[in-house]
Gaussian input, Z-matrix of N, CA and C with variables (Angstrom, degrees):
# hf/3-21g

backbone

0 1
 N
 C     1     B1
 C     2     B2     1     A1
 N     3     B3     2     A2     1     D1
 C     4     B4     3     A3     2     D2
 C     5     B5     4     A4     3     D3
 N     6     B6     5     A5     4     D4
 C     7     B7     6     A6     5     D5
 C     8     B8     7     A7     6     D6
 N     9     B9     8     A8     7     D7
 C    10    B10     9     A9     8     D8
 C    11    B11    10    A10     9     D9
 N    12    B12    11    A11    10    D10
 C    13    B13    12    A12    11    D11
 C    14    B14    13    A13    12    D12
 N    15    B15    14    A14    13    D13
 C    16    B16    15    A15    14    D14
 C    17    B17    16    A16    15    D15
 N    18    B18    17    A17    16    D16
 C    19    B19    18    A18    17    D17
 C    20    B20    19    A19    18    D18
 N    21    B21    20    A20    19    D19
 C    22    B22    21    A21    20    D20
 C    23    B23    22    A22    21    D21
 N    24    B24    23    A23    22    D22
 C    25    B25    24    A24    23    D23
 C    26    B26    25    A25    24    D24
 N    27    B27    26    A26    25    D25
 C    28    B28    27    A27    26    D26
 C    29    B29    28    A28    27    D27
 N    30    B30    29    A29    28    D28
 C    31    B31    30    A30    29    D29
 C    32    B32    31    A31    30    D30
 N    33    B33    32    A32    31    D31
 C    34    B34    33    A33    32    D32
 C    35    B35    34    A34    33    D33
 N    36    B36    35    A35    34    D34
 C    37    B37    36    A36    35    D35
 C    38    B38    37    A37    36    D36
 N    39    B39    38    A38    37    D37
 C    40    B40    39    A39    38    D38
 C    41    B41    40    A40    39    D39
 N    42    B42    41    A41    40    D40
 C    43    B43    42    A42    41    D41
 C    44    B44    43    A43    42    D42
 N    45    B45    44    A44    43    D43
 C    46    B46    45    A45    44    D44
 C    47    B47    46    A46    45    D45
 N    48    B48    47    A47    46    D46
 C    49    B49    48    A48    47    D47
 C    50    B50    49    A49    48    D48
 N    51    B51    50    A50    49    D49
 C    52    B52    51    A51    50    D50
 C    53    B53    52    A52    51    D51
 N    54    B54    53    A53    52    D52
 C    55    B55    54    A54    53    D53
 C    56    B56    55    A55    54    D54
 N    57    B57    56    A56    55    D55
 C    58    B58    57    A57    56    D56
 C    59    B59    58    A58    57    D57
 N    60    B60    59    A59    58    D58
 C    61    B61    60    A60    59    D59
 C    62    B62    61    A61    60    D60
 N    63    B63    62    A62    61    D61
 C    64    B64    63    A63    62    D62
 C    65    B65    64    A64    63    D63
 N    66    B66    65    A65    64    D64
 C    67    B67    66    A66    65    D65
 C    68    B68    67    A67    66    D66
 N    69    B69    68    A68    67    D67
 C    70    B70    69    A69    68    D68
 C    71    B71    70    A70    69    D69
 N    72    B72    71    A71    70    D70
 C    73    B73    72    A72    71    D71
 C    74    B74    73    A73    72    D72
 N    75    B75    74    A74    73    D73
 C    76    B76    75    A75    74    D74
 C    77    B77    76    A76    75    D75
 N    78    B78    77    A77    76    D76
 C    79    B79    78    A78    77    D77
 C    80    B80    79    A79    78    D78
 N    81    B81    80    A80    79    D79
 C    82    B82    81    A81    80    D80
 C    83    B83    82    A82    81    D81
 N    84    B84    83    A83    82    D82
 C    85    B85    84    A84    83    D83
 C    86    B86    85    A85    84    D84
 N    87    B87    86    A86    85    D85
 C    88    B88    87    A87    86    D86
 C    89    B89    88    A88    87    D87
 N    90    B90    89    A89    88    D88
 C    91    B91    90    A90    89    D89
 C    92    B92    91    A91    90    D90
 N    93    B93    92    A92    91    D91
 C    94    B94    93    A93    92    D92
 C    95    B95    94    A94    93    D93
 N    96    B96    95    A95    94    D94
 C    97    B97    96    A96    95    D95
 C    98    B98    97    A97    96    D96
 N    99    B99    98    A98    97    D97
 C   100   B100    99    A99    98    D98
 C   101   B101   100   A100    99    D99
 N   102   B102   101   A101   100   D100
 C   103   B103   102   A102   101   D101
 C   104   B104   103   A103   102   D102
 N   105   B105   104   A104   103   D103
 C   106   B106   105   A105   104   D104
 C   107   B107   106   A106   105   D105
 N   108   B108   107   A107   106   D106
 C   109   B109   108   A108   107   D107
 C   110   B110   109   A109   108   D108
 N   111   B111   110   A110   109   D109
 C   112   B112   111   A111   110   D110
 C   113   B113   112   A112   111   D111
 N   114   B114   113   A113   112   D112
 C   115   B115   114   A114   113   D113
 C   116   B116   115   A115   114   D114
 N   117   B117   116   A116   115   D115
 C   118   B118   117   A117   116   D116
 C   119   B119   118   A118   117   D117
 N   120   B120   119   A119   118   D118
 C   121   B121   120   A120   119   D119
 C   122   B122   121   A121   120   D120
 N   123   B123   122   A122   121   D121
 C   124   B124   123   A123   122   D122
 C   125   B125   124   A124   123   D123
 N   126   B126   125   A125   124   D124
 C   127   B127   126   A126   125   D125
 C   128   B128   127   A127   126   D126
 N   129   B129   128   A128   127   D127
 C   130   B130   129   A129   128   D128
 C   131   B131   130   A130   129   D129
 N   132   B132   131   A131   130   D130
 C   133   B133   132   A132   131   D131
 C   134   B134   133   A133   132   D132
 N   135   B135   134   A134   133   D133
 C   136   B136   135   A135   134   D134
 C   137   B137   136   A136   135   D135
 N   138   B138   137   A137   136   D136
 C   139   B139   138   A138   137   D137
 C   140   B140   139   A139   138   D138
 N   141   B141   140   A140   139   D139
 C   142   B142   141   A141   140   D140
 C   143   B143   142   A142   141   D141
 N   144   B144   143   A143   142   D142
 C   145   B145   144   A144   143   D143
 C   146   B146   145   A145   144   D144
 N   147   B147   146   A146   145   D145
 C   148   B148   147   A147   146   D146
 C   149   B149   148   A148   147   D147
 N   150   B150   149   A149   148   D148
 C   151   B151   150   A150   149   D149
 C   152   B152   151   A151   150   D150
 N   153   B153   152   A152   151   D151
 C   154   B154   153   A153   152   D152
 C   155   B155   154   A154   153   D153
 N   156   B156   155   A155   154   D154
 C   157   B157   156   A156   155   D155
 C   158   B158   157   A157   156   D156
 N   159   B159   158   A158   157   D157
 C   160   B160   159   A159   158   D158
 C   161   B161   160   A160   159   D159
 N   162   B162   161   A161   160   D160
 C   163   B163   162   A162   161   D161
 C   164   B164   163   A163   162   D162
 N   165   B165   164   A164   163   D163
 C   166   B166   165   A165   164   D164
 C   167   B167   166   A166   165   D165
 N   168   B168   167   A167   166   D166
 C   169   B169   168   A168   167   D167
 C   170   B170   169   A169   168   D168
 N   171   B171   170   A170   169   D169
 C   172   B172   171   A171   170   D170
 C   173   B173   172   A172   171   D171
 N   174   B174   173   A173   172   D172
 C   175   B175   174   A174   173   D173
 C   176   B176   175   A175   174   D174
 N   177   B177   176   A176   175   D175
 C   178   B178   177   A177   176   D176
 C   179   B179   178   A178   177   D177
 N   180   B180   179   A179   178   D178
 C   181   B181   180   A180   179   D179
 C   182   B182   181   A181   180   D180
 N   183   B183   182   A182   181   D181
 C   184   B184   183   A183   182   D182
 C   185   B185   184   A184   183   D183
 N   186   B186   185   A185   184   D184
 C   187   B187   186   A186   185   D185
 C   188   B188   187   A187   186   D186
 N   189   B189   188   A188   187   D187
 C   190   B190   189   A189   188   D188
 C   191   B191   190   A190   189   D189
 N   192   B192   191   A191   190   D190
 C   193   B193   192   A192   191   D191
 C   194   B194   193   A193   192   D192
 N   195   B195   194   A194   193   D193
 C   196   B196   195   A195   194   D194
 C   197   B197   196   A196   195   D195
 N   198   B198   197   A197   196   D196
 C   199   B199   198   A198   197   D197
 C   200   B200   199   A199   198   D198
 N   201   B201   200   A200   199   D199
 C   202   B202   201   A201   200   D200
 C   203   B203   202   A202   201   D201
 N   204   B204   203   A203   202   D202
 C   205   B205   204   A204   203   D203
 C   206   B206   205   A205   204   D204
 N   207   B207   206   A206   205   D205
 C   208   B208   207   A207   206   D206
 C   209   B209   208   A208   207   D207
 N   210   B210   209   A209   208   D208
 C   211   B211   210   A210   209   D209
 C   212   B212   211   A211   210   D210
 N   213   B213   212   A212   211   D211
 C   214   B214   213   A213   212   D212
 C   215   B215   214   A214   213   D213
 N   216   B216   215   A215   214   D214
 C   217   B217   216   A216   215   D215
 C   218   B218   217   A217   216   D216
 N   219   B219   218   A218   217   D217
 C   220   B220   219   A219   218   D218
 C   221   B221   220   A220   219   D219
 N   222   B222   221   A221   220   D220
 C   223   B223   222   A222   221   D221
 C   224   B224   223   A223   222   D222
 N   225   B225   224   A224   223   D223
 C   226   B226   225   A225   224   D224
 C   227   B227   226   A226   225   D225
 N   228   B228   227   A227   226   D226
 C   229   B229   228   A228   227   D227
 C   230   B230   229   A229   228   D228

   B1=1.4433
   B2=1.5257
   B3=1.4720
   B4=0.8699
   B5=1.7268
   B6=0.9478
   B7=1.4453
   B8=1.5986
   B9=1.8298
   B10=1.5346
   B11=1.4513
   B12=1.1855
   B13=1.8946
   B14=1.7099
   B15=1.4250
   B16=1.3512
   B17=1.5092
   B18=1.0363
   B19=2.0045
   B20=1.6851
   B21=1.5945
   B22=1.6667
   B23=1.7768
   B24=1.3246
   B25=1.4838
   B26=2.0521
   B27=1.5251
   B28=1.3662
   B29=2.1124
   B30=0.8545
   B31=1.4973
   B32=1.9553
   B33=1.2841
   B34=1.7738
   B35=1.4254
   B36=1.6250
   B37=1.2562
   B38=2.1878
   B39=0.8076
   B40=1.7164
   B41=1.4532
   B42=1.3954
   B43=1.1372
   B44=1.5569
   B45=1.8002
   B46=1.3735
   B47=1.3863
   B48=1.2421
   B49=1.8008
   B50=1.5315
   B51=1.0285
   B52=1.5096
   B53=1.6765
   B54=0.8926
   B55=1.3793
   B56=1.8400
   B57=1.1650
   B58=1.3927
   B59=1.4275
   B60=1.4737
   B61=1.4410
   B62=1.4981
   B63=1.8889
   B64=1.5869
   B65=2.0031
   B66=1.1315
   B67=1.5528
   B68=1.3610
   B69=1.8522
   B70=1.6687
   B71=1.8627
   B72=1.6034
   B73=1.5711
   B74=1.3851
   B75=1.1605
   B76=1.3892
   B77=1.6323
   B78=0.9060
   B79=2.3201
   B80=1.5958
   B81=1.5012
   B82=1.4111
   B83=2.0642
   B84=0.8579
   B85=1.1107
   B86=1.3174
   B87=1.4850
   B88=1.5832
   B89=1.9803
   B90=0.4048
   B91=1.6557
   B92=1.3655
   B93=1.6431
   B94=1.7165
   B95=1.3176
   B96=1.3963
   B97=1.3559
   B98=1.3057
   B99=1.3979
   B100=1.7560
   B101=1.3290
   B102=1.3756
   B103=1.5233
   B104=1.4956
   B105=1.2438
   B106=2.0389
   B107=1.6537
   B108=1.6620
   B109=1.4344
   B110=1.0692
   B111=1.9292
   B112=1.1095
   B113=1.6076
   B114=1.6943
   B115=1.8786
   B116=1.6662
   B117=1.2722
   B118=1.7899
   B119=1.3755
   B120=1.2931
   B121=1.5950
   B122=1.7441
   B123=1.1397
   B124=1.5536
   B125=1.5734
   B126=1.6903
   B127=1.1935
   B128=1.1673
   B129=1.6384
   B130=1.4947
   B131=1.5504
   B132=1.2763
   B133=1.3005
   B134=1.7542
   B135=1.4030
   B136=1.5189
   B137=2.1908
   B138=1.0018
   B139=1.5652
   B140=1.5006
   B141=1.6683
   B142=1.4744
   B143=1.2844
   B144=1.5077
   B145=1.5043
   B146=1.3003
   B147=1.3632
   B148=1.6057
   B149=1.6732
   B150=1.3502
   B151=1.9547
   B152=1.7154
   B153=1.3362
   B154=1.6715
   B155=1.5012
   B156=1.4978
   B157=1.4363
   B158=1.4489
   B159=1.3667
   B160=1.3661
   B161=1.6265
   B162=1.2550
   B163=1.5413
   B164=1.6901
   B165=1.8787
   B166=1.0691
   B167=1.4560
   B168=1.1858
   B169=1.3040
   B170=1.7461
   B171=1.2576
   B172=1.6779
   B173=1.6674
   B174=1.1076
   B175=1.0424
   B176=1.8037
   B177=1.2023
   B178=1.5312
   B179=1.5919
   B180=1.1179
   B181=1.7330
   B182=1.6736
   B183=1.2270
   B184=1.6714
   B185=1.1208
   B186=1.6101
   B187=2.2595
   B188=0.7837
   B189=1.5784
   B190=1.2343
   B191=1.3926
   B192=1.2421
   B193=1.5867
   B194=1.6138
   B195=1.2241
   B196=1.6049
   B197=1.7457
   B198=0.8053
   B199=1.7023
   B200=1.8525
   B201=1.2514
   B202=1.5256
   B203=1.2517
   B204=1.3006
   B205=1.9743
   B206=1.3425
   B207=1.1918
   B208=1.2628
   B209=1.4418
   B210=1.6542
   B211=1.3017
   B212=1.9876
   B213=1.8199
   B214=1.4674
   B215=1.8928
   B216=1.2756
   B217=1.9308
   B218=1.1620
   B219=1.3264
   B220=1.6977
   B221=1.2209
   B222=1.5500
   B223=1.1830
   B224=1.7864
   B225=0.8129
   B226=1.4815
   B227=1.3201
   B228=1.4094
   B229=1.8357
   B230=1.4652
   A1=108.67
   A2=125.98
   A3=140.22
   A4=125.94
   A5=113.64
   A6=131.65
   A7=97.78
   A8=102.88
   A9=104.25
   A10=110.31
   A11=125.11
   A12=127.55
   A13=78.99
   A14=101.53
   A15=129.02
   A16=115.92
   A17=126.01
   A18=112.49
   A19=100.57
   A20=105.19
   A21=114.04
   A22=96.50
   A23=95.72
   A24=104.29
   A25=97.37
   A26=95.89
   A27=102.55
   A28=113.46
   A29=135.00
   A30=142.05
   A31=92.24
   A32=82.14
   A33=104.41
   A34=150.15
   A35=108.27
   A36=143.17
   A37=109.61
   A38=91.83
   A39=101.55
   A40=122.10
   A41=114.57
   A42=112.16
   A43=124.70
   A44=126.35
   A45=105.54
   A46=105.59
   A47=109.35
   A48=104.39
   A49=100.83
   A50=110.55
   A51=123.16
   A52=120.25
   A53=115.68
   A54=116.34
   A55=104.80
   A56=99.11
   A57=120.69
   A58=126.55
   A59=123.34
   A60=121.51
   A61=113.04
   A62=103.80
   A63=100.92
   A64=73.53
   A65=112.57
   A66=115.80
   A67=119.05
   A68=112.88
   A69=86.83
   A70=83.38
   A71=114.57
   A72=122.55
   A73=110.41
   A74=122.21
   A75=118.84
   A76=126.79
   A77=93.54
   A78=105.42
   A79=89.23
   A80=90.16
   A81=127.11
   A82=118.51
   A83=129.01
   A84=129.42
   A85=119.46
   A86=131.45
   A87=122.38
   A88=95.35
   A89=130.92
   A90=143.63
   A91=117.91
   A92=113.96
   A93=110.83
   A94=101.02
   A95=136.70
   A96=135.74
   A97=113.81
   A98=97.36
   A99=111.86
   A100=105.46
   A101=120.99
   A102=137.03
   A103=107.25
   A104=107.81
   A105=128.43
   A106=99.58
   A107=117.27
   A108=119.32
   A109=102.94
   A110=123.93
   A111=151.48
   A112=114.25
   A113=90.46
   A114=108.37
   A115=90.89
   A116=127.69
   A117=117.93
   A118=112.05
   A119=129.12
   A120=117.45
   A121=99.66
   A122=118.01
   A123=125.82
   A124=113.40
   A125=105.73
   A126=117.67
   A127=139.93
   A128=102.59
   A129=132.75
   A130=101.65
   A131=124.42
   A132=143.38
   A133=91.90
   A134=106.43
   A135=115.95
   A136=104.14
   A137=100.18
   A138=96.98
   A139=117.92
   A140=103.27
   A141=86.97
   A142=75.34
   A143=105.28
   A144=140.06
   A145=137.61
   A146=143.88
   A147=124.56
   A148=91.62
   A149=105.26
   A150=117.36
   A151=92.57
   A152=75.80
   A153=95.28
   A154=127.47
   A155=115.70
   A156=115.17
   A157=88.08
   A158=114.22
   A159=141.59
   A160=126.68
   A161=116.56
   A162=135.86
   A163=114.92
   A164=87.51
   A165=109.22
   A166=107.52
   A167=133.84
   A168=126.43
   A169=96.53
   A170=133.44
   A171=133.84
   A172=120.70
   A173=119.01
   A174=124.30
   A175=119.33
   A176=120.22
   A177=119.30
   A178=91.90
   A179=126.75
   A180=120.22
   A181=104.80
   A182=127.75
   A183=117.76
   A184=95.20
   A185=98.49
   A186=119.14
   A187=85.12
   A188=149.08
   A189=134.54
   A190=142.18
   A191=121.93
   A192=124.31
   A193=103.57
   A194=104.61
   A195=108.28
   A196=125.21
   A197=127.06
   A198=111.35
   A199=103.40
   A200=103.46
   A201=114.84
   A202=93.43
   A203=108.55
   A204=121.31
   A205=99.39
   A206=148.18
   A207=140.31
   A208=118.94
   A209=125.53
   A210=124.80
   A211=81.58
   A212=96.32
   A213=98.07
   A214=84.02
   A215=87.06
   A216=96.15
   A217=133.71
   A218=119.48
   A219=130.49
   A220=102.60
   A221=126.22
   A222=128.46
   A223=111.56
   A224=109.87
   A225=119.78
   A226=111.75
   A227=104.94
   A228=111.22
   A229=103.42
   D1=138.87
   D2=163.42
   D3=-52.24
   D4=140.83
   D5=-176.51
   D6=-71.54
   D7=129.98
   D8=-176.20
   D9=87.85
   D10=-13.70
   D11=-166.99
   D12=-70.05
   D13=154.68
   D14=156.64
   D15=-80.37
   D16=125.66
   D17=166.61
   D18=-104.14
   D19=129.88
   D20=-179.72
   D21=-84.74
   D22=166.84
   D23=166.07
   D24=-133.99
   D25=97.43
   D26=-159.52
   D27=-98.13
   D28=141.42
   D29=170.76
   D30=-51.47
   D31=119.93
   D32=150.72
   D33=-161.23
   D34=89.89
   D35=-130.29
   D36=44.31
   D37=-106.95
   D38=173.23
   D39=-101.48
   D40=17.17
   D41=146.40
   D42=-117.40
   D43=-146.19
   D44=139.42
   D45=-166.37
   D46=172.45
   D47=-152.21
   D48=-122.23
   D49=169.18
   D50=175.83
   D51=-112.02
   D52=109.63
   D53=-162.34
   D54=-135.22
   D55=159.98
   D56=-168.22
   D57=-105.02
   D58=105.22
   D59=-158.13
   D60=-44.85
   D61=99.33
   D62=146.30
   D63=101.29
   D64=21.65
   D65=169.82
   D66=-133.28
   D67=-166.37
   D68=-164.39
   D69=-124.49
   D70=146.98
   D71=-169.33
   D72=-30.22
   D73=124.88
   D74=160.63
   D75=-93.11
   D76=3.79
   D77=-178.39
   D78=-167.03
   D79=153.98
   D80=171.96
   D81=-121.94
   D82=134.94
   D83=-168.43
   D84=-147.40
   D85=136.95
   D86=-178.68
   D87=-76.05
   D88=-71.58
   D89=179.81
   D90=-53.59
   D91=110.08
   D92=166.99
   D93=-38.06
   D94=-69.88
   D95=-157.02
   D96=-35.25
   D97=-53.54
   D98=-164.56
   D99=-55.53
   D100=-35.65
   D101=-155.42
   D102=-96.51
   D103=-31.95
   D104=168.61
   D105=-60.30
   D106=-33.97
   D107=-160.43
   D108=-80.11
   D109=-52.47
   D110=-174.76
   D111=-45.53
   D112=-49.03
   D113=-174.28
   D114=-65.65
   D115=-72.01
   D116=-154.86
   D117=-32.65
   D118=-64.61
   D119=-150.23
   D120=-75.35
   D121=-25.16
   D122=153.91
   D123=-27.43
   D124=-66.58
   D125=-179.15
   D126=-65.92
   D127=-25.91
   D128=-168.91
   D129=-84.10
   D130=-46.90
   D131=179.80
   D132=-50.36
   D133=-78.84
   D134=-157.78
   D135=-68.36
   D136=-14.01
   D137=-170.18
   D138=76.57
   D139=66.56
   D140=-175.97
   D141=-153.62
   D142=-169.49
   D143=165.49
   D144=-57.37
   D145=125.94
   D146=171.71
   D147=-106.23
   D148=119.65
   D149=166.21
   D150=-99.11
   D151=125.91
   D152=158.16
   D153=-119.05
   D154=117.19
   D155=-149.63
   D156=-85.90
   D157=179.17
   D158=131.10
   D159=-51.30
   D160=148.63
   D161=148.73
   D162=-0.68
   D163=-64.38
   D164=-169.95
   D165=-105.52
   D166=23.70
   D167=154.24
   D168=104.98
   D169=-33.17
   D170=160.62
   D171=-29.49
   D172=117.46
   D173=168.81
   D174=-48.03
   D175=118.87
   D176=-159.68
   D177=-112.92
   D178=-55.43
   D179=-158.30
   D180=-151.01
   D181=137.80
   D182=157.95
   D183=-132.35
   D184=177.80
   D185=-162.75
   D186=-133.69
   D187=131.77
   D188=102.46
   D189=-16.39
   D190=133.73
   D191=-176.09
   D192=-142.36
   D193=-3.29
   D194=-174.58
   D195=-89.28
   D196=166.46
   D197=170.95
   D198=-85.74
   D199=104.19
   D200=-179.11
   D201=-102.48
   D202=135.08
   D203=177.27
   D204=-76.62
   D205=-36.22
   D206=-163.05
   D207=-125.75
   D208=44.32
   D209=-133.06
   D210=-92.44
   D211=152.73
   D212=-168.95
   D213=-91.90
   D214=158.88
   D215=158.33
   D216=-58.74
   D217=102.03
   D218=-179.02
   D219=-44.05
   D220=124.66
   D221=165.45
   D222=-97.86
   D223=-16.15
   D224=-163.24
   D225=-80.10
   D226=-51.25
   D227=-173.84
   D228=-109.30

């Protein structure tokens, strides 16, 4: 994977997978969480993003892992 790729944490049927922008799933997981956990060091490694979709496929939350010039203040963690 390319440097900067995003990794999604995407719905698939009743589970959901972790997959790699514009790649093919690399893990399967019953639990977004599990699969949110799975995606970071993925992301952190490559310098990119973890998107975490929705149910329905909607973009719900992303992390930064990249060097963003203008990164806003994490409120979350």
């Amino acid at each position: 994977m390319a440097k900067g790729k995003n990794v999604h944490v995407v719905p698939n049927g009743k589970n959901w997978q972790v997959k790699p922008e514009g790649g093919k799933p690399v893990s399967n997981h019953k639990t977004q969480g599990a699969a949110a956990k799975a995606a970071k060091p993925i992301a952190q490694k490559n310098k990119g993003e973890v998107v975490i979709h929705r149910p329905n496929g909607q973009i719900r939350d992303s992390d930064s892992y990249g060097s963003d010039p203008n990164p806003p203040k994490d409120r979350k963690h």
